[in-house]
C-alpha positions in Angstrom: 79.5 103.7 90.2 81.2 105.7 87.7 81.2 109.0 89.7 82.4 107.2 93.0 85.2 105.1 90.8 86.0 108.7 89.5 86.6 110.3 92.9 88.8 107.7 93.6 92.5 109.2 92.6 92.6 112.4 91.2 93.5 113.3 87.9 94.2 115.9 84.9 92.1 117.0 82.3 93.5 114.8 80.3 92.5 111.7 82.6 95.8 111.1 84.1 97.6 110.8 87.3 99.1 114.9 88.0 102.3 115.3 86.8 102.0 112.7 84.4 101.6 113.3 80.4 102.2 111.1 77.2 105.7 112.6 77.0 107.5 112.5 80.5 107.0 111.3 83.9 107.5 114.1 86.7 108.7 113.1 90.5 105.5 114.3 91.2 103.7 111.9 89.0 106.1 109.1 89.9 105.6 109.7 93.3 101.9 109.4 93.6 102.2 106.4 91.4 104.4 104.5 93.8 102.5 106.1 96.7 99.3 104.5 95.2 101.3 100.9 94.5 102.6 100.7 97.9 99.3 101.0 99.5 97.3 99.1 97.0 99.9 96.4 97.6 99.6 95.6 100.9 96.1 96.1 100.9 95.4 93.3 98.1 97.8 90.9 100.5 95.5 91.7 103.5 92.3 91.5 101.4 93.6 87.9 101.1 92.6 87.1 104.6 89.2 88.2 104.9 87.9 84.5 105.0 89.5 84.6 108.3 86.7 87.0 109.4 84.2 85.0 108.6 82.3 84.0 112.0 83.6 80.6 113.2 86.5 80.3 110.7 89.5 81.5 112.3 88.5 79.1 115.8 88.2 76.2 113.2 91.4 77.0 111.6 92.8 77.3 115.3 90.9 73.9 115.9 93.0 71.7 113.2 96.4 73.7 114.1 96.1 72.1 117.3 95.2 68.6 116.4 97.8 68.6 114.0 95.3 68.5 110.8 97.7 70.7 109.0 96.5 69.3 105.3 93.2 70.9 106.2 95.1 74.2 106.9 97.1 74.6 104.2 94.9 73.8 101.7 92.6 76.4 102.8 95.3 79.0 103.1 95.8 78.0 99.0 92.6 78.4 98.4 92.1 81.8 99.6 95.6 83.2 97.9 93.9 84.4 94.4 92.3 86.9 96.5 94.8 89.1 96.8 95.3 89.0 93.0 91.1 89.6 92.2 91.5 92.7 94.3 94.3 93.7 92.1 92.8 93.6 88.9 89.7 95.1 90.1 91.4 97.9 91.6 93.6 98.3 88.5 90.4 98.3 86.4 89.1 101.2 88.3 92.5 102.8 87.9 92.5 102.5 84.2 89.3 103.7 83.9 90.1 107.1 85.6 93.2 107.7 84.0 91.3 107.1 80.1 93.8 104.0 79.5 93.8 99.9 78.8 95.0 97.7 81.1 97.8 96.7 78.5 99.1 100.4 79.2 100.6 98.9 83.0 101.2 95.9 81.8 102.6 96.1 78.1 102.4 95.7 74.8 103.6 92.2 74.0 101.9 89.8 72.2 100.6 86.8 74.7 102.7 84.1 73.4 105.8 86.2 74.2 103.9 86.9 78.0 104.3 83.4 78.5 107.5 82.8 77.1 108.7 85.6 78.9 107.1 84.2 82.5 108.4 80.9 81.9 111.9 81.7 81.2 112.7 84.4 83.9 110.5 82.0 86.7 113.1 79.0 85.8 116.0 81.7 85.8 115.4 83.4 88.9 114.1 79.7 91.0 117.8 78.0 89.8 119.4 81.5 90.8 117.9 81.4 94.5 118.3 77.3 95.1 121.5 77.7 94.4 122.4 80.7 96.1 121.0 79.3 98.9 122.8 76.3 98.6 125.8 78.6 98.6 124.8 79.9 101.7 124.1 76.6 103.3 127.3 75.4 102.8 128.9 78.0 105.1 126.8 76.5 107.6 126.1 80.4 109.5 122.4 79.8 109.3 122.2 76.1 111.2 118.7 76.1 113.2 117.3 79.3 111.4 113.7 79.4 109.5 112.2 76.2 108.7 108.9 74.8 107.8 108.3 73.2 111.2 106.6 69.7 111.6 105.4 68.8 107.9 104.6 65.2 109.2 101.3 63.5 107.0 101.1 66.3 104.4 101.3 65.2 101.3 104.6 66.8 99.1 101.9 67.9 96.3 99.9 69.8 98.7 103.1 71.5 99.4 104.5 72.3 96.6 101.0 73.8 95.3 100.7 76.2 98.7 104.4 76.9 98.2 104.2 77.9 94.2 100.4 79.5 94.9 101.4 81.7 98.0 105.1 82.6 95.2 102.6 83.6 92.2 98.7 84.5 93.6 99.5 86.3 97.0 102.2 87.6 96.3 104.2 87.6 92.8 101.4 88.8 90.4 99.7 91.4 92.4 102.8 93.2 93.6 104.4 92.8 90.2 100.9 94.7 87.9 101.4 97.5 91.1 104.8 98.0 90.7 106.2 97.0 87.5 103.0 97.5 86.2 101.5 100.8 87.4 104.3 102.2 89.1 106.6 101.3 85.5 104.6 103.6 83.6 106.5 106.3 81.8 109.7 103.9 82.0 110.1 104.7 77.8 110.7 108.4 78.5 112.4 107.9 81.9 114.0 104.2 81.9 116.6 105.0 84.9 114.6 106.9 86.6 111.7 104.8 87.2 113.9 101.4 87.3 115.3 103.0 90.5 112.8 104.4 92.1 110.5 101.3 92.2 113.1 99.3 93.1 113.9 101.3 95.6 110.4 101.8 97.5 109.5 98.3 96.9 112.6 97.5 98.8 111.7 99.7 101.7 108.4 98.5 102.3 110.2 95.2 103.0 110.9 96.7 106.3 108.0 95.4 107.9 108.4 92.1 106.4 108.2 88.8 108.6 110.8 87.0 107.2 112.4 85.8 110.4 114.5 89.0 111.3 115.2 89.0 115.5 117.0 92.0 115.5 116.8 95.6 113.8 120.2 94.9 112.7 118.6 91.6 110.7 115.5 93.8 109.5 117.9 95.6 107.4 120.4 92.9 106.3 117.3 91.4 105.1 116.6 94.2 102.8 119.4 93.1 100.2 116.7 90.0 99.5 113.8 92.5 98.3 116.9 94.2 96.8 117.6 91.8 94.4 114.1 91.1 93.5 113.1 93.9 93.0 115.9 95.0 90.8 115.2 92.0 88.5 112.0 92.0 88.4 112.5 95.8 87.4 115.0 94.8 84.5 113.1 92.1 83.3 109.9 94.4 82.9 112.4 96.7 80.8 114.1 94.0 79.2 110.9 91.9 77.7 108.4 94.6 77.8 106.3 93.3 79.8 105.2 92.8 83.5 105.1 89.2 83.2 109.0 88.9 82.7 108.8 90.9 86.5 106.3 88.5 87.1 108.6 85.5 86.8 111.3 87.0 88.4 109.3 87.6 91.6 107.5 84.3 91.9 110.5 82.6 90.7 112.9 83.8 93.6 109.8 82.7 96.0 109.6 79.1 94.4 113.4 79.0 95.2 113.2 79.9 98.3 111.0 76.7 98.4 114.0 74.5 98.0 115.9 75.0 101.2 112.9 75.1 103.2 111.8 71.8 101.9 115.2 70.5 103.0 115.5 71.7 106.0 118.1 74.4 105.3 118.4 77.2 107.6 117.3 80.7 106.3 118.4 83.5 107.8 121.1 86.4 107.6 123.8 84.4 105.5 121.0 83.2 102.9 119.2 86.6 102.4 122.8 88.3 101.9 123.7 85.5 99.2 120.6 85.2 97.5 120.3 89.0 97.3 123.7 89.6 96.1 123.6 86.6 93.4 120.0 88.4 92.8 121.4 91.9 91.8 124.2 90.5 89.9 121.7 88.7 87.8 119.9 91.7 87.0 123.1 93.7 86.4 124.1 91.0 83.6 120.6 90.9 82.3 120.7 94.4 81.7 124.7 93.9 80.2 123.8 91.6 77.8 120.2 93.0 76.8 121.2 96.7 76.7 117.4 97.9 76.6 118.3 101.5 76.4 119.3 100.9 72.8 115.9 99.2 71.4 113.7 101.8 71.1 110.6 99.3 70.8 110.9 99.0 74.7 
């Protein structure tokens, strides 16, 4: 195991990614890094449907879509979310491993009652952000017969709320977060700017290929300025607390706000990924205003 886990990403002498040493990040280092995220990334979130391979699964699932036993569905699609996340950590294990580190190094040193604290308080930030941004947007009315969560007749509200806040925090908020402001962060001490924007700035890109109801190419990148947003928090919040759970709320936040208008039947489209972004990035913008985490050294 060790030699294969070894031959896995290459490294320095010293253990760690090229281009990378204890006192400065180089593009080169910061490159691979995000390289290495965005693939990892999208291969934990596909690693999440492998249950669907399993022989006679996938015509079952097919089987209760079309007589309408949509509980049955969704509660096996939240089952097989923390998939995505197992793959994560096990990947990241192997990372640290090569590069002669602790996981702590991706995902900071913060004690684990300020983790929580800081999850809890950028989640509820960023979900009140989005529901009412989107309630901003839904007043303009521009979005009327967009999005939607389709027929939602006989399932119970807890079932989905719990696929809603699971699909936010184990498909998709925690495993992207340790990749990119985890990983991909590291070296943010020497290089704060420099790595804020680069992450943010990838993680935004890979968003092309998002499904998040875009019809057009012109929607595909007007959709962008959601991912935008996030991703600029989520990078400020990582900087701000010190650690990757602060990103972590941020991200699964925005999606358990998102949850709001869908629940109600609010269009989401154009209008609501422009207003949400924006109110998104000026949230991070007076995060960083009022924190000013260039001038604490401890982060």
């Amino acid at each position: 195991m060790t030699n294969t886990t070894a031959t896995m990403l290459p490294t320095t002498s010293a253990g760690q990614l090229p281009g990378t040493t204890d006192q400065r990040v180089t593009r080169r280092g910061n490159a691979l890094r995000l390289v290495i995220a965005s693939v990892a990334m999208l291969a934990c979130a596909t690693f999440a449907a492998v249950p669907y391979l399993i022989p006679g699964v996938e015509a079952r699932a097919r089987t209760a879509e079309a007589d309408g036993r949509l509980t049955e569905l969704l509660l096996f699609d939240t089952l097989r979310f923390p998939l995505a996340m197992l793959l994560a950590l096990g990947l990241l294990l192997i990372a640290a491993r090569v590069e002669k580190v602790r996981l702590r190094d991706y995902f900071g040193y913060v004690r684990a009652p300020q983790a929580r604290g800081a999850l809890l308080t950028t989640t509820i930030a960023a979900a009140t952000v989005t529901a009412l941004a989107a309630g901003l947007a839904h007043l303009t009315g521009w979005d009327a017969g967009r999005g939607g969560v389709g027929d939602t007749a006989g399932i119970p509200l807890v079932l989905m709320l719990l696929y809603g806040v699971s699909r936010a925090f184990l498909l998709q908020g925690i495993q992207e977060e340790w990749w990119f402001r985890g990983f991909a962060f590291r070296g943010h001490r020497q290089r704060p700017w420099f790595v804020l924007i680069t992450t943010t700035v990838v993680f935004t890109a890979l968003h092309l290929s998002s499904s998040g109801g875009q019809e057009t190419a012109t929607e595909r990148v007007l959709y962008l300025v959601l991912p935008l947003g996030m991703g600029l928090w989520a990078g400020v919040e990582r900087w701000c607390t010190g650690t990757v759970w602060g990103a972590v709320g941020v991200h699964g936040g925005i999606h358990t706000g998102l949850i709001v208008p869908a629940l109600l039947g609010w269009g989401l489209g154009p209008t609501t990924w422009l207003v949400v972004g924006v109110a998104l990035c000026v949230a991070a913008v007076a995060r960083l205003l009022v924190r000013r985490p260039w001038a604490d050294h401890r982060l």
